[in-house]
C-alpha positions as CSV (number, residue, x, y, z in Angstrom):
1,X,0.0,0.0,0.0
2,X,1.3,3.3,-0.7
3,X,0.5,7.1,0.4
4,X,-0.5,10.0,-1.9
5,X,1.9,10.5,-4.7
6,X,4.0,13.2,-4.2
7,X,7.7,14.4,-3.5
8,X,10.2,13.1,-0.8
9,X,8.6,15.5,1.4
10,X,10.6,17.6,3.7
11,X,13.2,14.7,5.1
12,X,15.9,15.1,2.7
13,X,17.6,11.5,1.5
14,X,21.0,11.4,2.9
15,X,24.1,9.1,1.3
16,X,27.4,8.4,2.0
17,X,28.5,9.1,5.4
18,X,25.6,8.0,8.2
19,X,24.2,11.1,10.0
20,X,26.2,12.0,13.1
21,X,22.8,13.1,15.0
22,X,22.4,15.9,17.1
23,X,25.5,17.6,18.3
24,X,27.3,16.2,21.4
25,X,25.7,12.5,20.5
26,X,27.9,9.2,19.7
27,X,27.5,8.2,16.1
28,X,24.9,5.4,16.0
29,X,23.8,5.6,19.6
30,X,20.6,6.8,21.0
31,X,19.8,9.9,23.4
32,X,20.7,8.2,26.3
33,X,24.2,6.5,24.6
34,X,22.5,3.0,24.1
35,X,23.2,1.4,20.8
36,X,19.7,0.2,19.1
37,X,19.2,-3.4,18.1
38,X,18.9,-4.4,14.5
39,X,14.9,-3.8,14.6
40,X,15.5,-0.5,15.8
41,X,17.9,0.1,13.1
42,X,15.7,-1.5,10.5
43,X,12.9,0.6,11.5
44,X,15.3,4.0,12.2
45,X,16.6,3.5,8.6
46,X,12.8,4.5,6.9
47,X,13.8,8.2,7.7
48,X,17.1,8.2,5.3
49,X,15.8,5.7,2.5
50,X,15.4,8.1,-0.6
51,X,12.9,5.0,-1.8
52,X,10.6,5.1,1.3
53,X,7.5,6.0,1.5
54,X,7.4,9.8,2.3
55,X,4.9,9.5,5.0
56,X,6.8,6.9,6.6
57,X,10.1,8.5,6.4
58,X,8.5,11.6,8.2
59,X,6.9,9.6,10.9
60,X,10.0,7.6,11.6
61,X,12.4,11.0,11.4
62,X,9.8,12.3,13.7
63,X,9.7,10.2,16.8
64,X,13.6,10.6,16.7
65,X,13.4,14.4,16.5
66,X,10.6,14.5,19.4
67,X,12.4,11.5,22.2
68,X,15.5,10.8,20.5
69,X,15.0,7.5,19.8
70,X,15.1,5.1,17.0
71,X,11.7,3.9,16.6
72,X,11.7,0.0,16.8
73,X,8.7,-0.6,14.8
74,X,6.7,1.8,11.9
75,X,3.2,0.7,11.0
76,X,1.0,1.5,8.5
77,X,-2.8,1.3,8.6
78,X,-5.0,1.9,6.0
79,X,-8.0,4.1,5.8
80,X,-11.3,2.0,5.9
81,X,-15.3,2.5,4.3
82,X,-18.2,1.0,3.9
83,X,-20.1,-0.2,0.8
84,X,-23.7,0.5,0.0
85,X,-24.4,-3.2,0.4
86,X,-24.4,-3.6,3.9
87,X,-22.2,-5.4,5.6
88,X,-19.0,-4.8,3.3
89,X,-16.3,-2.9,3.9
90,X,-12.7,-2.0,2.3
91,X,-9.8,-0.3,2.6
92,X,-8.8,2.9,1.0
93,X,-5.1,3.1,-0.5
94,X,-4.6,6.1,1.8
95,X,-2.2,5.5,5.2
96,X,-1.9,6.5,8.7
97,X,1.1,5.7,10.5
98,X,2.6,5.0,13.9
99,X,6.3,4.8,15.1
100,X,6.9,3.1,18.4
101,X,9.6,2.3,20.6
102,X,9.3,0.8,24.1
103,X,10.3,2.1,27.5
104,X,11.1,0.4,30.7
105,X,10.4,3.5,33.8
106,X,6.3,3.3,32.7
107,X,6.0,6.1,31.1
108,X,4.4,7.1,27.6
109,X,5.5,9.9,25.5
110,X,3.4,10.8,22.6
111,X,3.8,13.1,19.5
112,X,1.6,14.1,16.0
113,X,3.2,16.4,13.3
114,X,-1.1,17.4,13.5
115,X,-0.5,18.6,16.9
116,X,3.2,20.0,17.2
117,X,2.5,22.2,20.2
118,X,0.6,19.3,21.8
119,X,3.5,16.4,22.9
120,X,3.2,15.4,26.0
121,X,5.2,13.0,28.8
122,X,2.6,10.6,30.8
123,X,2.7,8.3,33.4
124,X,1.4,4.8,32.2
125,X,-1.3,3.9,35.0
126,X,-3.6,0.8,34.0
127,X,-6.5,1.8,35.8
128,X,-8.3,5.4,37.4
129,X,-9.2,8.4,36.4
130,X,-7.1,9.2,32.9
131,X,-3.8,11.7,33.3
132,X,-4.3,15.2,32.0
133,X,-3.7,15.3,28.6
134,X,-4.2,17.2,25.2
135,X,-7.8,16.2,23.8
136,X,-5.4,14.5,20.7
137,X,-3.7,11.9,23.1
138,X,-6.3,10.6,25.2
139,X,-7.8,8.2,22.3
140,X,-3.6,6.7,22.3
141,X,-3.7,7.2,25.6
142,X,-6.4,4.8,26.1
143,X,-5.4,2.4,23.6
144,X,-2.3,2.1,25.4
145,X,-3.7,1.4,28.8
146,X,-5.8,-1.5,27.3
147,X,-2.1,-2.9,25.5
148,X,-0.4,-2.4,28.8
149,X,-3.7,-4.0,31.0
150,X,-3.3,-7.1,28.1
151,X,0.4,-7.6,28.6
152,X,2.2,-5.1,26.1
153,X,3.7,-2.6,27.1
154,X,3.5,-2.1,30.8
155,X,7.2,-0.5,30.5
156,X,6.2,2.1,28.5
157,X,6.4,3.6,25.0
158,X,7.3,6.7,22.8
159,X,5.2,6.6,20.4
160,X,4.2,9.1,16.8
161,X,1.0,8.8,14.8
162,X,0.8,10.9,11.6
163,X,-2.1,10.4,9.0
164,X,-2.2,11.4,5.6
165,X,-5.6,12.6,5.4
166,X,-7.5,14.8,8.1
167,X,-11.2,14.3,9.1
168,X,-11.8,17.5,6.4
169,X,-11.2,14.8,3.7
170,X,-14.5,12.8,4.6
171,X,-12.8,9.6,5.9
172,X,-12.7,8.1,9.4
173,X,-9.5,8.7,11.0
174,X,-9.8,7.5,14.6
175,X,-10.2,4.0,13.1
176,X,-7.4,3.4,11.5
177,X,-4.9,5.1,13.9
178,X,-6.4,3.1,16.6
179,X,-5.1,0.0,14.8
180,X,-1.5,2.0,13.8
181,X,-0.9,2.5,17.4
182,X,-2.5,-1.1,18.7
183,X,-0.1,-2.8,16.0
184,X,2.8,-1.0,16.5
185,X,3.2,-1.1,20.3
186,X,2.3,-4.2,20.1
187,X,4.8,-4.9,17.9
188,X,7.4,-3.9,19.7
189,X,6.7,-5.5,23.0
190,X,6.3,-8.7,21.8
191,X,9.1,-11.1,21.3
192,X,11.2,-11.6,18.3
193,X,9.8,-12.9,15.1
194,X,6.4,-12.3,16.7
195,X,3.8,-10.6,14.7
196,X,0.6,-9.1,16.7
197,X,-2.0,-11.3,16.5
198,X,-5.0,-9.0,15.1
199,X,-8.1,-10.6,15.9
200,X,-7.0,-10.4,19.7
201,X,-6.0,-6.9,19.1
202,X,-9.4,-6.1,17.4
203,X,-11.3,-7.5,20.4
204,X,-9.0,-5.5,22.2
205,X,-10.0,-1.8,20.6
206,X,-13.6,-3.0,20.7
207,X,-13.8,-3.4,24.5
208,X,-11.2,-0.1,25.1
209,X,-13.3,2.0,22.4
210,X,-17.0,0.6,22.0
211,X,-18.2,3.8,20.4
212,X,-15.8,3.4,17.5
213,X,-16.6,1.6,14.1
214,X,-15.3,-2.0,14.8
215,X,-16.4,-2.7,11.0
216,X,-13.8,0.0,9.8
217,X,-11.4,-1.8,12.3
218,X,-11.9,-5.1,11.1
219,X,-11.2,-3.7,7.5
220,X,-7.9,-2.1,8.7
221,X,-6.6,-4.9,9.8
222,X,-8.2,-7.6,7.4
223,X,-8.7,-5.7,4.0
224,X,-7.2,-7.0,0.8
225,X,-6.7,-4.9,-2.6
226,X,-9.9,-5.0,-5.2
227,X,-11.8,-7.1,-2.5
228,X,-14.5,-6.4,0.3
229,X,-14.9,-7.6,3.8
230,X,-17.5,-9.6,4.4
231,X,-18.6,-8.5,8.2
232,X,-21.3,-11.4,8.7
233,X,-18.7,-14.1,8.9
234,X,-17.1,-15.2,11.6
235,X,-13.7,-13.2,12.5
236,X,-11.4,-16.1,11.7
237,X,-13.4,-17.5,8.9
238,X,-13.1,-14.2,6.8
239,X,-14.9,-14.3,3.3
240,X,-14.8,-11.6,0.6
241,X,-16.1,-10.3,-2.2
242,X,-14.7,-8.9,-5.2
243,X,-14.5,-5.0,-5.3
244,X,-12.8,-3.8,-7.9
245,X,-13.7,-0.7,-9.5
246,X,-10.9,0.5,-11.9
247,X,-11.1,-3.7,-13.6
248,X,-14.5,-2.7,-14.7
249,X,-13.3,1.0,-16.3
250,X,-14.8,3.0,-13.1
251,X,-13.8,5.5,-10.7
252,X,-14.3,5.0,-6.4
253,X,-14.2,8.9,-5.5
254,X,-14.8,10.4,-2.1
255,X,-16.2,14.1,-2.4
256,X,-16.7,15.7,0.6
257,X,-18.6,19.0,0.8
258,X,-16.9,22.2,2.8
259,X,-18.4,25.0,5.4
260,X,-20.9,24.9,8.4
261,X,-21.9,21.8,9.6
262,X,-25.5,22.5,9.2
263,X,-25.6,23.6,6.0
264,X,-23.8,20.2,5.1
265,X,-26.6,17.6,4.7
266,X,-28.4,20.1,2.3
267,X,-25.2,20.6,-0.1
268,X,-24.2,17.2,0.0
269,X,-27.3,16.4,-1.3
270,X,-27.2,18.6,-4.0
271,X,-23.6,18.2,-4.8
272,X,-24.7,14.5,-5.8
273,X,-27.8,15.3,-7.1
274,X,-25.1,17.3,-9.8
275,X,-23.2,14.5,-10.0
276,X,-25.6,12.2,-11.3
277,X,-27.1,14.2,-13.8
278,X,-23.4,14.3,-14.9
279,X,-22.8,10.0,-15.1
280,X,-22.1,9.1,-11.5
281,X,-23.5,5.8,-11.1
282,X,-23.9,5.6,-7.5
283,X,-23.4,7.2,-4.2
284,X,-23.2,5.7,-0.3
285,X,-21.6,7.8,3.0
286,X,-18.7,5.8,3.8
287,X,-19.5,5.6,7.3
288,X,-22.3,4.3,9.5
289,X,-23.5,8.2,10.6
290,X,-24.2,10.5,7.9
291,X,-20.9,13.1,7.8
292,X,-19.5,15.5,5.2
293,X,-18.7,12.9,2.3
294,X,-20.4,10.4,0.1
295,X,-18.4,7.7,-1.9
296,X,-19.3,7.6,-5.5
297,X,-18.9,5.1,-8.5
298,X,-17.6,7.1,-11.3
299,X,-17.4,5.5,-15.3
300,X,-14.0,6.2,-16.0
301,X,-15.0,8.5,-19.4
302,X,-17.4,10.6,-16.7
303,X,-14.9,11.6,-13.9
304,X,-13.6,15.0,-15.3
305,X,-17.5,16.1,-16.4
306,X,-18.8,14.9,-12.7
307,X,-16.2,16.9,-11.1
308,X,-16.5,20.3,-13.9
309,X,-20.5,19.8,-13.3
310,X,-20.2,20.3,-9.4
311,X,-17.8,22.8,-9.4
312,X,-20.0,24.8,-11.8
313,X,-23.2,24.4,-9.4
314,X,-21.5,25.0,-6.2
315,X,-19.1,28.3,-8.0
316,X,-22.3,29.4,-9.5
317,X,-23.5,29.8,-6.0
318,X,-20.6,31.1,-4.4
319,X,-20.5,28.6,-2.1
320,X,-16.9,26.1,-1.5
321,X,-16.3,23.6,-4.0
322,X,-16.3,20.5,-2.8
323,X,-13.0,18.1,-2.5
324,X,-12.6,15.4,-4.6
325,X,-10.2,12.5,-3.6
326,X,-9.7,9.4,-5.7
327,X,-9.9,6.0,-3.7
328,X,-8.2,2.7,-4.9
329,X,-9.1,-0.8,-3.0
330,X,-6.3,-1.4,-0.6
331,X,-4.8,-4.0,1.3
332,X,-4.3,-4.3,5.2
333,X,-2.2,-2.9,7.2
334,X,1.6,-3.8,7.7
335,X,4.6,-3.5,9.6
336,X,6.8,-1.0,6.8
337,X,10.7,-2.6,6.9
């Protein structure tokens, strides 16, 4: 699975020589003068790899820029939707990622490129009253707690979470970072060679966080490319159904309307209405509660007259244009080497 197409992104690749690190640090040590193990390494080395996925470079640069540390793990975790069928869902070919390393003096530390003025240092407690926190962390926060109450984690972890889309774009995001973060610390307090197991971990978000989407979940960790997820079957009996819009010369686009929330249901509506007189062949909300996006199934020749024919109503009207975002079937998430 790969993120938005786009440049190397602010981390510049680096060759030759191996970064010397902040001043005043050992070549190839950590903050506090440890040398990392080979995972660490592995996982470290996504932030110089000119051939890495930019969002993964970022997020693996960034955990060692906010703690100091190598992360020992970077996940990725897609996206997820909902088909008009009911009881199908995919995965969207759009990431969010979490970098992890573990700690042994039980504390967390957590950081966001979305919320750079909001890190924050807390002590890892398994039960009472959550710490004082940004709004941003306590969703990790929890997560966490449930890891560490499981088995994982209980000495701690830094952790970074950085998506590629924000909740402006139409899609859940709490969903799939919940599974980043659940994957990636689990990851990296289990022992070597052992992969999370993701049903458990599923169960896991669903007790921890019962007012999330556990369909969406299931799709994050489950999902394969040009297939649906069958929800109705049983968790470890997974069935599927084939999904695959661009084999049959057709478009999956998100469009997701802008401005007040209550003027949103009424220009969704006639943002679609537009888009079917122009050759959209159908339209769903990608989510169980109506939001600020509808998917739509686009024939391939329509795409540019759907999009011209909205933008025409809605500038017309002087009113925002909606966003368009182009969605391909994806696969599930993975640990990123």
């Amino acid at each position: 699975m790969t993120g938005p197409a786009g440049s190397a992104g602010p981390i510049a690749a680096t060759t030759g020589a191996a970064d010397p690190g902040p001043p005043g640090r050992v070549p190839g040590t950590t903050a506090d003068g440890s040398r990392p193990d080979a995972a660490a390494l592995a996982a470290g080395g996504l932030a110089r790899r000119a051939t890495a996925d930019p969002l993964f470079r970022l997020v693996a640069y960034a955990l060692e820029a906010a703690h100091g540390r190598l992360p020992a793990a970077v996940w990725s975790a897609p996206y997820a939707f909902r088909l008009g069928s009911p009881g199908l869902v995919a995965a969207a070919g759009w990431p969010t990622a979490a970098a992890a390393a573990p700690r042994d003096d039980a504390l967390v530390r957590l950081s966001s490129l979305g919320h750079p003025a909001d890190g924050c240092d807390l002590p890892l407690t398994l039960s009472g009253p959550l710490p004082d926190a940004p709004a941003w962390a306590v969703r990790p926060y929890t997560v966490l707690r449930a890891l560490a109450r499981a088995g994982y984690g209980r000495g701690g972890t830094d952790l970074h979470v950085q998506g590629s889309l924000t909740g402006a774009a139409g899609l859940a995001t709490a969903e799939p970072a919940d599974c980043a973060v659940a994957l990636a610390v689990a990851d990296v307090h289990s022992a070597a060679g052992e992969r999370p197991d993701r049903a458990f971990l599923a169960r896991l978000l669903a007790e921890a966080l019962p007012e999330g989407d556990d369909g969406l979940r299931r799709a994050v960790f489950h999902a394969r490319p040009g297939r649906a997820l069958l929800l109705g079957a049983r968790p470890r009996r997974r069935r599927y159904v084939a999904f695959d819009p661009a084999a049959s010369g057709a478009r999956l686009v998100l469009m997701a309307v802008r401005g007040e929330a209550a003027d949103r249901p009424r220009e969704l509506a006639r943002a679609v209405s537009c888009a079917r007189r122009a050759g959209a062949l159908s339209a769903w909300p990608p989510g169980q509660r109506p939001g600020r996006s509808l998917l739509m199934l686009l024939p391939e020749t329509r795409l540019a007259a759907v999009r011209s024919a909205v933008a025409e109503d809605f500038r017309g009207r002087e009113r925002p244009v909606p966003r368009f975002l182009n969605i391909a079937v994806a696969g599930a998430a993975r640990r990123e080497e």
